[in-house]
N, CA and C atoms of all chains as a GROMACS GRO file, in nm:
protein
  396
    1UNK      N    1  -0.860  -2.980  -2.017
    1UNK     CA    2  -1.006  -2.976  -2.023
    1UNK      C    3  -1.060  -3.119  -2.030
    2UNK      N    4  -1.128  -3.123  -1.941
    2UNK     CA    5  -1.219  -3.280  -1.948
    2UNK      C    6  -1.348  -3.274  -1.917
    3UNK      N    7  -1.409  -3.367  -1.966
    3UNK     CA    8  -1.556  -3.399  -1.987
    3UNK      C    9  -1.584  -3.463  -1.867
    4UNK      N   10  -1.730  -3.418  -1.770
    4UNK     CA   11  -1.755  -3.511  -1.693
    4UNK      C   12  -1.878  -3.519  -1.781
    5UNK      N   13  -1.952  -3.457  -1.830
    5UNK     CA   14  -2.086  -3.560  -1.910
    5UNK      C   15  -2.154  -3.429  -2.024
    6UNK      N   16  -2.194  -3.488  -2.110
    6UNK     CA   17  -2.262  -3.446  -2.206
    6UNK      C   18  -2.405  -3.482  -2.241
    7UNK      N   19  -2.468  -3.389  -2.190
    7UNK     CA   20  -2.641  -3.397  -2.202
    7UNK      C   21  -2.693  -3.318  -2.288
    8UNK      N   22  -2.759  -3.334  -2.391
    8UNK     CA   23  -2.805  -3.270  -2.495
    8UNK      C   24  -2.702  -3.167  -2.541
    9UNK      N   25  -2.720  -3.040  -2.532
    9UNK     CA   26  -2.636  -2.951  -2.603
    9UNK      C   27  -2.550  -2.887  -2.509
   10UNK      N   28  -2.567  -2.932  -2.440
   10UNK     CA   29  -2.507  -2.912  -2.259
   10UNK      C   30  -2.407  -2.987  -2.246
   11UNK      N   31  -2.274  -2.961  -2.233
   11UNK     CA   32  -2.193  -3.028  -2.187
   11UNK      C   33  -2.118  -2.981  -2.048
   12UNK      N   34  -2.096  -3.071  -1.882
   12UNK     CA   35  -2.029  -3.020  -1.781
   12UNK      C   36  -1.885  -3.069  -1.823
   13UNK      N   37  -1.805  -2.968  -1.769
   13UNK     CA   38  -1.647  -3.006  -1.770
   13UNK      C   39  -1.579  -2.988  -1.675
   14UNK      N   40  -1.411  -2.953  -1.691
   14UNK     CA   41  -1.338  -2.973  -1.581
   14UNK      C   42  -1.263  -2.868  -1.624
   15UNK      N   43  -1.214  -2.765  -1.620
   15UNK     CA   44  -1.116  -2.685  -1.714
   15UNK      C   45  -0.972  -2.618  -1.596
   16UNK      N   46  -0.916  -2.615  -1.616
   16UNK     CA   47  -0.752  -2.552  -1.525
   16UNK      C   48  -0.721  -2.423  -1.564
   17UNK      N   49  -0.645  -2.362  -1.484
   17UNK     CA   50  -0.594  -2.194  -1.497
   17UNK      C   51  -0.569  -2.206  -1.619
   18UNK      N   52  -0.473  -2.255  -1.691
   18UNK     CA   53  -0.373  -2.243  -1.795
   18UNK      C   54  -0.452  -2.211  -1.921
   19UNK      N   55  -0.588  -2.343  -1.924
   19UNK     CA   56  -0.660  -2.356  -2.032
   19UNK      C   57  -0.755  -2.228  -2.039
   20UNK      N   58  -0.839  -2.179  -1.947
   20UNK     CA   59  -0.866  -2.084  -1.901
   20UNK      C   60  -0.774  -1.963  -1.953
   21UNK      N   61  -0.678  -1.917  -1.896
   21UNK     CA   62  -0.610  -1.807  -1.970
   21UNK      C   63  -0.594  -1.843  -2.111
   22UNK      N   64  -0.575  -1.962  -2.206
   22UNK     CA   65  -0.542  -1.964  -2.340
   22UNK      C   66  -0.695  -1.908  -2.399
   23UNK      N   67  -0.818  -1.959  -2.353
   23UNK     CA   68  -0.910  -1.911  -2.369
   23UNK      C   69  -0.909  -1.756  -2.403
   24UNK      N   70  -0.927  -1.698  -2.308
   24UNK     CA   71  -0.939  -1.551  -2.258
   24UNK      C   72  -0.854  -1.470  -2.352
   25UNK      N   73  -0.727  -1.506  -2.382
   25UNK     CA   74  -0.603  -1.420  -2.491
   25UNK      C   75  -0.685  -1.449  -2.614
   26UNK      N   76  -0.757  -1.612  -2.651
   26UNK     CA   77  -0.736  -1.630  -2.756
   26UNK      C   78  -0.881  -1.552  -2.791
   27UNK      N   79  -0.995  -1.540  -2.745
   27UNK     CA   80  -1.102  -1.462  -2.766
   27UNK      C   81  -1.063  -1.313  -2.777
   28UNK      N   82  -0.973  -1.255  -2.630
   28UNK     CA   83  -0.950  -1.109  -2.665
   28UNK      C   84  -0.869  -1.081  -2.783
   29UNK      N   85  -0.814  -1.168  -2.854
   29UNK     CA   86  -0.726  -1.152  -2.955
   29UNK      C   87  -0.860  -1.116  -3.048
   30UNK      N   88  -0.929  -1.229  -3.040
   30UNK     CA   89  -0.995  -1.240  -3.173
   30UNK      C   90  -1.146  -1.106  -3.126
   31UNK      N   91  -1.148  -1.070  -3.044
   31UNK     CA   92  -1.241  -0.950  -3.005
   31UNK      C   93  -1.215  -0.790  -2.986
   32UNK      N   94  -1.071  -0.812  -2.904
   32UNK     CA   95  -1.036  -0.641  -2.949
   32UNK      C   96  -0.906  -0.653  -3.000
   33UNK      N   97  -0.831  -0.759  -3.049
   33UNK     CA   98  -0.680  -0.771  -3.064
   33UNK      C   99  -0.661  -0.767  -3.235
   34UNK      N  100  -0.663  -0.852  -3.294
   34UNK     CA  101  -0.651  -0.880  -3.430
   34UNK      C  102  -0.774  -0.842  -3.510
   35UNK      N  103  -0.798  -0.797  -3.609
   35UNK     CA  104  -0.888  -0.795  -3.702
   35UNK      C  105  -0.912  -0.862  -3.818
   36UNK      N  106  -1.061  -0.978  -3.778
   36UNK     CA  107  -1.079  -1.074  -3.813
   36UNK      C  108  -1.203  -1.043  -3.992
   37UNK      N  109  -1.128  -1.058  -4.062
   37UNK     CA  110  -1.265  -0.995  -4.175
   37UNK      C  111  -1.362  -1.114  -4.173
   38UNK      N  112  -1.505  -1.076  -4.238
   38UNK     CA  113  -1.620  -1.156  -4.226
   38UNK      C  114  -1.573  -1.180  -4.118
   39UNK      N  115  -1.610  -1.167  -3.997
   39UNK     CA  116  -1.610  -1.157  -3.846
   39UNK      C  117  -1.724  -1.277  -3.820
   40UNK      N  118  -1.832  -1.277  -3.846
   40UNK     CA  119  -1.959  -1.318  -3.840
   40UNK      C  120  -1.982  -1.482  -3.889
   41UNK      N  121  -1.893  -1.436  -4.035
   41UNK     CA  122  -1.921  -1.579  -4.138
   41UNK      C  123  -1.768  -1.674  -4.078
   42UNK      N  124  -1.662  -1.610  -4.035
   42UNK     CA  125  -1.525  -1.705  -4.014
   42UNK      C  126  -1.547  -1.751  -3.836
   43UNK      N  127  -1.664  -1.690  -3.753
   43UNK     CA  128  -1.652  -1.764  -3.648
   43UNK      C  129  -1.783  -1.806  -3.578
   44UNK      N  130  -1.866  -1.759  -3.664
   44UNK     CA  131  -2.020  -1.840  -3.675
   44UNK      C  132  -2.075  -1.753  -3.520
   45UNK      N  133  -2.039  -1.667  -3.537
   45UNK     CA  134  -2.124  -1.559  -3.427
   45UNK      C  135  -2.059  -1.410  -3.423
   46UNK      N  136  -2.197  -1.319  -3.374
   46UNK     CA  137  -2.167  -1.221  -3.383
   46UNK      C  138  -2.054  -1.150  -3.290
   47UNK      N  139  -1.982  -1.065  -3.301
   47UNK     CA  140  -1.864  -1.007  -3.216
   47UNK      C  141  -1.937  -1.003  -3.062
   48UNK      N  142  -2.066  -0.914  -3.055
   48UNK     CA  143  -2.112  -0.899  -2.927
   48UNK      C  144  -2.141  -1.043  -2.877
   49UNK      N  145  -2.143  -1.182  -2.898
   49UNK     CA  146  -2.176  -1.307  -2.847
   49UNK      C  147  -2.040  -1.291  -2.795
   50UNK      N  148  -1.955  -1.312  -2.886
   50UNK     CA  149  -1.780  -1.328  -2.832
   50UNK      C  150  -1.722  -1.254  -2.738
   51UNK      N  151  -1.782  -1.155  -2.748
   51UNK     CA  152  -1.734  -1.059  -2.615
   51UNK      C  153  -1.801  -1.080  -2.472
   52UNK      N  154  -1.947  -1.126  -2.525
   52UNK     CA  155  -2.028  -1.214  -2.354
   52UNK      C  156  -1.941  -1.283  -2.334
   53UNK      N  157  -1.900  -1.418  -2.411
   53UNK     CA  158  -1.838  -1.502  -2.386
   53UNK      C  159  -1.678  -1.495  -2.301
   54UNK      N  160  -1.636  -1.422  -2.332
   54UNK     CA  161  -1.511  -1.335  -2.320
   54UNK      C  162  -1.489  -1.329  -2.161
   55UNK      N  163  -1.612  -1.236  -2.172
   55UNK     CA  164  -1.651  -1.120  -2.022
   55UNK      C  165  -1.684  -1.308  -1.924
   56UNK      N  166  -1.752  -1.376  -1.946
   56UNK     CA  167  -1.833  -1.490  -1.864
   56UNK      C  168  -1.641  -1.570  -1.854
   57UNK      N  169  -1.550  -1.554  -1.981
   57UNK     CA  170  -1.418  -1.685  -1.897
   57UNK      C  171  -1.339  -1.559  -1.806
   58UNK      N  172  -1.327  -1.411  -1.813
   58UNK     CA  173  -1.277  -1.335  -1.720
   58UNK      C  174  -1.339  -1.365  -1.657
   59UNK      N  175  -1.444  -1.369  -1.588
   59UNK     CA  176  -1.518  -1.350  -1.458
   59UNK      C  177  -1.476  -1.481  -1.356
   60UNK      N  178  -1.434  -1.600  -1.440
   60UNK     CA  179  -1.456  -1.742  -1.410
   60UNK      C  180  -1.263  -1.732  -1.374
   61UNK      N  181  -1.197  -1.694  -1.435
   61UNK     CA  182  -1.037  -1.667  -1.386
   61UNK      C  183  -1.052  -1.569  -1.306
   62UNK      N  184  -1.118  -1.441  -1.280
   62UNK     CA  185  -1.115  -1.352  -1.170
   62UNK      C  186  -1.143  -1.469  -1.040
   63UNK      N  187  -1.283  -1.538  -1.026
   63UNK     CA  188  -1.312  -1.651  -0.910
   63UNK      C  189  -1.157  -1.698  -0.906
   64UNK      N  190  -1.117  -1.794  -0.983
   64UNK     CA  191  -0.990  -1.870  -0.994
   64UNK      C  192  -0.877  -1.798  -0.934
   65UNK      N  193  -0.822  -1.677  -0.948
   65UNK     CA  194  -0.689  -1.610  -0.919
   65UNK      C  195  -0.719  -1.562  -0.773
   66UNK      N  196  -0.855  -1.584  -0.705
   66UNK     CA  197  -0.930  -1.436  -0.604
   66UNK      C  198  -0.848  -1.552  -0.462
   67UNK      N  199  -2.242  -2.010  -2.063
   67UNK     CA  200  -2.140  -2.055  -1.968
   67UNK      C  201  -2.146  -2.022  -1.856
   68UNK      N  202  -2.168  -2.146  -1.735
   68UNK     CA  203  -2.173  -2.141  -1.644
   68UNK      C  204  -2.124  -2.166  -1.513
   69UNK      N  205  -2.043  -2.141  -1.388
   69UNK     CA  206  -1.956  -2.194  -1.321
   69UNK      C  207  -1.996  -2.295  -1.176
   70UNK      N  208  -1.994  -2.382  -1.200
   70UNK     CA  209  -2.049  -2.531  -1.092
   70UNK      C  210  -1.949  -2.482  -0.967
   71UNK      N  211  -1.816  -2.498  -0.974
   71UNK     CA  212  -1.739  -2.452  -0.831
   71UNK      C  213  -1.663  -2.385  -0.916
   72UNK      N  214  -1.575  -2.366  -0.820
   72UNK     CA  215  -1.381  -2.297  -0.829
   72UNK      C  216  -1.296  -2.389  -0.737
   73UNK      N  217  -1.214  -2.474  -0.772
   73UNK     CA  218  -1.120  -2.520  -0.654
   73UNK      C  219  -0.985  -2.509  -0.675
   74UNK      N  220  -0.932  -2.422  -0.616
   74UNK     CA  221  -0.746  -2.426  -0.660
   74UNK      C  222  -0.782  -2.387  -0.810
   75UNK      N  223  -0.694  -2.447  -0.876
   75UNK     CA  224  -0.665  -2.394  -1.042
   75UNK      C  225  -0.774  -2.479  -1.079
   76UNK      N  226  -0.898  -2.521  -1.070
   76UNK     CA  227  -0.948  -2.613  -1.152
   76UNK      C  228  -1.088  -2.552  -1.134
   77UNK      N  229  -1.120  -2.541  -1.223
   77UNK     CA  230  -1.296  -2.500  -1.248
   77UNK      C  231  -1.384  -2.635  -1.308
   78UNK      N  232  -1.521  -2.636  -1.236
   78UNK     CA  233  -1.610  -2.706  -1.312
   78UNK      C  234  -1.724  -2.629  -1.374
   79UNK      N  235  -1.752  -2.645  -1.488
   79UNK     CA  236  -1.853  -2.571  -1.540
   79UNK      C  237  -1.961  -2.641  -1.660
   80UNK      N  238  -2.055  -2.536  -1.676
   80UNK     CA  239  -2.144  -2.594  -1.808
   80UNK      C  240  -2.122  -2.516  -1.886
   81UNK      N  241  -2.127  -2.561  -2.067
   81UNK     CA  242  -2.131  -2.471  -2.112
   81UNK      C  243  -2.206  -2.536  -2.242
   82UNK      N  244  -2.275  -2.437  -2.369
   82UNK     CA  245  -2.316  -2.505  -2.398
   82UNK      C  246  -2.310  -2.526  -2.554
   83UNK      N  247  -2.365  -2.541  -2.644
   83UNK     CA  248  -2.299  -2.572  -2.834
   83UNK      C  249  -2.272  -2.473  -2.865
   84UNK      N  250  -2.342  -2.391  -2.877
   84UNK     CA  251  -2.288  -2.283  -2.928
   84UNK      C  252  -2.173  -2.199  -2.875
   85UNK      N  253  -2.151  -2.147  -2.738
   85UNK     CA  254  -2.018  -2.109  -2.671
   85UNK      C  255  -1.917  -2.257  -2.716
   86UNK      N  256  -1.982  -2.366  -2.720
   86UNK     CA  257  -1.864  -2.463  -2.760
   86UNK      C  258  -1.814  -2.397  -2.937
   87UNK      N  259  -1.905  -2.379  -2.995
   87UNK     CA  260  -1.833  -2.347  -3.116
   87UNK      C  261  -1.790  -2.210  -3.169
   88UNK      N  262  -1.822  -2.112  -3.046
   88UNK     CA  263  -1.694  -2.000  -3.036
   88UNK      C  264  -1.622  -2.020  -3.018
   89UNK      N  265  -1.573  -2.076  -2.862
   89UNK     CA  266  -1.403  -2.111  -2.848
   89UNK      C  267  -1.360  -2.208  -2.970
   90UNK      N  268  -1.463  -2.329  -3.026
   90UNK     CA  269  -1.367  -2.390  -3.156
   90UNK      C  270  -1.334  -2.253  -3.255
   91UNK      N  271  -1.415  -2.175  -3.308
   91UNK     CA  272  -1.368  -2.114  -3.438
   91UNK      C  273  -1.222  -2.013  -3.402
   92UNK      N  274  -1.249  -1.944  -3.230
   92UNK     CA  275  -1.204  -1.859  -3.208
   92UNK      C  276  -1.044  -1.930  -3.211
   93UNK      N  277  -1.012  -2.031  -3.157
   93UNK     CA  278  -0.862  -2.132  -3.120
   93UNK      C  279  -0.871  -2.140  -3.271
   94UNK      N  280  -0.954  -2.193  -3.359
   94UNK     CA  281  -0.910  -2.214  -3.475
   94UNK      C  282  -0.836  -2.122  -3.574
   95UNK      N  283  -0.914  -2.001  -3.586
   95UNK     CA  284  -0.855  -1.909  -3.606
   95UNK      C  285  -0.708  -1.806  -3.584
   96UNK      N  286  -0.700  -1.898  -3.449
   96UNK     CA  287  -0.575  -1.810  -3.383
   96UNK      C  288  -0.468  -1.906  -3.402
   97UNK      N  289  -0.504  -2.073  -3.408
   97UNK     CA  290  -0.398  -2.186  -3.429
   97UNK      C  291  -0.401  -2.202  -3.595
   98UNK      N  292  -0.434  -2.182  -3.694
   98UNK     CA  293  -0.465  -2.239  -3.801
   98UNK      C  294  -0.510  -2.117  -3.944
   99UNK      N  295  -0.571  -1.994  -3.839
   99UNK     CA  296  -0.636  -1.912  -3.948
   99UNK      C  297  -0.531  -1.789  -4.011
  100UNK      N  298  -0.573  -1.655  -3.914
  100UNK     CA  299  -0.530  -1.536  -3.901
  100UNK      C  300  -0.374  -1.553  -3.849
  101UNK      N  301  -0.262  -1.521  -3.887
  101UNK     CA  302  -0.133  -1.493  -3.836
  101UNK      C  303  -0.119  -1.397  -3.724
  102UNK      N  304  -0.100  -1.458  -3.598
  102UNK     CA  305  -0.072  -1.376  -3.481
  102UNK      C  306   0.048  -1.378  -3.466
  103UNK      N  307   0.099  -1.209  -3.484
  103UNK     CA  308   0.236  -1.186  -3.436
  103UNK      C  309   0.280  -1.214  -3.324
  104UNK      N  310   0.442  -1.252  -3.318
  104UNK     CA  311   0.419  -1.257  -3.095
  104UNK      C  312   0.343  -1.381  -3.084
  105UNK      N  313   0.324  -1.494  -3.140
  105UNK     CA  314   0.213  -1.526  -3.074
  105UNK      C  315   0.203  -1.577  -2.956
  106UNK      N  316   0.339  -1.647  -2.894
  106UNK     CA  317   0.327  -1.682  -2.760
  106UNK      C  318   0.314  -1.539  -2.668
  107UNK      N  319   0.351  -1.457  -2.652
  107UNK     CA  320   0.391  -1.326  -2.554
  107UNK      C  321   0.216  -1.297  -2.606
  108UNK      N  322   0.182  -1.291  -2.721
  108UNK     CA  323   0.004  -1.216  -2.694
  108UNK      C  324  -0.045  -1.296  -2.635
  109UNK      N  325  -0.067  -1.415  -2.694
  109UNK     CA  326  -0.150  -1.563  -2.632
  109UNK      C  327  -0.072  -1.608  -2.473
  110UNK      N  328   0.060  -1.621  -2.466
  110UNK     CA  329   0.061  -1.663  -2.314
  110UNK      C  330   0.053  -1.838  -2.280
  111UNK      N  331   0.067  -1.883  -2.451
  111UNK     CA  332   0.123  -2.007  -2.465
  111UNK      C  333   0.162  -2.053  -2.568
  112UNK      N  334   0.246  -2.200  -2.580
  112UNK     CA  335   0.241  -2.192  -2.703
  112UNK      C  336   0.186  -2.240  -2.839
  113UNK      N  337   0.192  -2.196  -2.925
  113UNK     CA  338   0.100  -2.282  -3.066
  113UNK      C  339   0.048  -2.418  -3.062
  114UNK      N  340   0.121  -2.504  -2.992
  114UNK     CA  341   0.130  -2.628  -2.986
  114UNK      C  342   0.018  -2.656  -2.842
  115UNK      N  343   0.028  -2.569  -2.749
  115UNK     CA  344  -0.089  -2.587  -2.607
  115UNK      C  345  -0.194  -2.518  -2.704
  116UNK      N  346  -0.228  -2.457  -2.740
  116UNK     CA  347  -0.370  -2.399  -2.824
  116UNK      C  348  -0.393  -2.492  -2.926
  117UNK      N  349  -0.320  -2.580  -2.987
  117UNK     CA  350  -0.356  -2.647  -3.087
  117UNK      C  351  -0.426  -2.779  -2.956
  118UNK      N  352  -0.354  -2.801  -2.895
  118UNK     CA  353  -0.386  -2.929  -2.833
  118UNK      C  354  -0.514  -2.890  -2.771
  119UNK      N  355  -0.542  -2.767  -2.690
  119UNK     CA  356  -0.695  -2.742  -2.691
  119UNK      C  357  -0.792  -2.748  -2.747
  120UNK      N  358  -0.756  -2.668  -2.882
  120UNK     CA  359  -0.810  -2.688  -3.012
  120UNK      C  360  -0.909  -2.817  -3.003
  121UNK      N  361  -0.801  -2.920  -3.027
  121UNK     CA  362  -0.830  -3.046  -3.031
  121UNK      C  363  -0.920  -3.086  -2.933
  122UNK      N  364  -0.905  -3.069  -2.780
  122UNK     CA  365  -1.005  -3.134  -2.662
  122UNK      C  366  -1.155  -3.059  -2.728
  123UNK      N  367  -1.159  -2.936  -2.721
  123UNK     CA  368  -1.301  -2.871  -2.769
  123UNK      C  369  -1.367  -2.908  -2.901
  124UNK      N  370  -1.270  -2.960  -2.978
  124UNK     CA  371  -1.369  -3.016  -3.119
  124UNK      C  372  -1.416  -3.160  -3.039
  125UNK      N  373  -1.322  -3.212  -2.965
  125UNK     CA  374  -1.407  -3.348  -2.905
  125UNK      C  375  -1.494  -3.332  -2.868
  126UNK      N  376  -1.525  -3.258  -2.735
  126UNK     CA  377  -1.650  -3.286  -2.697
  126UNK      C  378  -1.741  -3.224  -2.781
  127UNK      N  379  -1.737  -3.083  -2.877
  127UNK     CA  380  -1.817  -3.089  -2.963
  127UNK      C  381  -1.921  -3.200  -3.068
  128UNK      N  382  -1.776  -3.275  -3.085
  128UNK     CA  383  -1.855  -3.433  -3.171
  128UNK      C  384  -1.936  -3.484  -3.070
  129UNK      N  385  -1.881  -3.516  -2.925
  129UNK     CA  386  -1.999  -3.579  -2.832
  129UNK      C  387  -2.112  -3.530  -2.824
  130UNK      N  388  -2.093  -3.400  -2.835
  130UNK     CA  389  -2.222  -3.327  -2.855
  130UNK      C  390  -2.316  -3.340  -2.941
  131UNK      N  391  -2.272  -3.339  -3.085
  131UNK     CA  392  -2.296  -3.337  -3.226
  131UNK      C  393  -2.328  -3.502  -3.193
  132UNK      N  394  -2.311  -3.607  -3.181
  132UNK     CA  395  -2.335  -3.734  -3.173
  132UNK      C  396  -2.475  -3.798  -3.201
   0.00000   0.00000   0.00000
């Protein structure tokens, strides 16, 4: 993962398959895999944010693998 | 989170503080927090590539945070 620039709360990057899939396991772990108590307070958002998030790096490895 | 291209294994994208500090809590949690059984065969790498991610995403977080 690399930085090409950081503008306000916005940051563009560079990211690869690999990092990408560690992503994706490590969210579905923490979204339908493991059960995380205080869910909310240990990852500073609600489950349904994590699961957008989730659904938006599948979609971005579906492009990648297609 | 947003996707700029797709080329070969490499994505460019935006994304922004807050999705930055899901994937931090979520890697954190999975490198550092909660005990994942299996964890290479669930995750699909190992402790040591998620930790080192870990690490790139708290960076640019600070750039962010800056």
């Amino acid at each position: 993962m690399d930085v090409i620039s950081v503008a306000g709360k916005q940051a563009q990057l560079t990211i690869d398959g690999n990092e990408l899939l560690i992503l994706n396991s490590a969210l579905n772990e923490i979204c339908n895999g493991i059960s995380v108590p205080e869910f909310e307070t240990r990852i500073g958002a609600s489950k349904e944010d994590v699961c957008a998030l989730l659904n938006d790096v599948s979609h971005i490895l579906d492009k990648m693998m297609a």
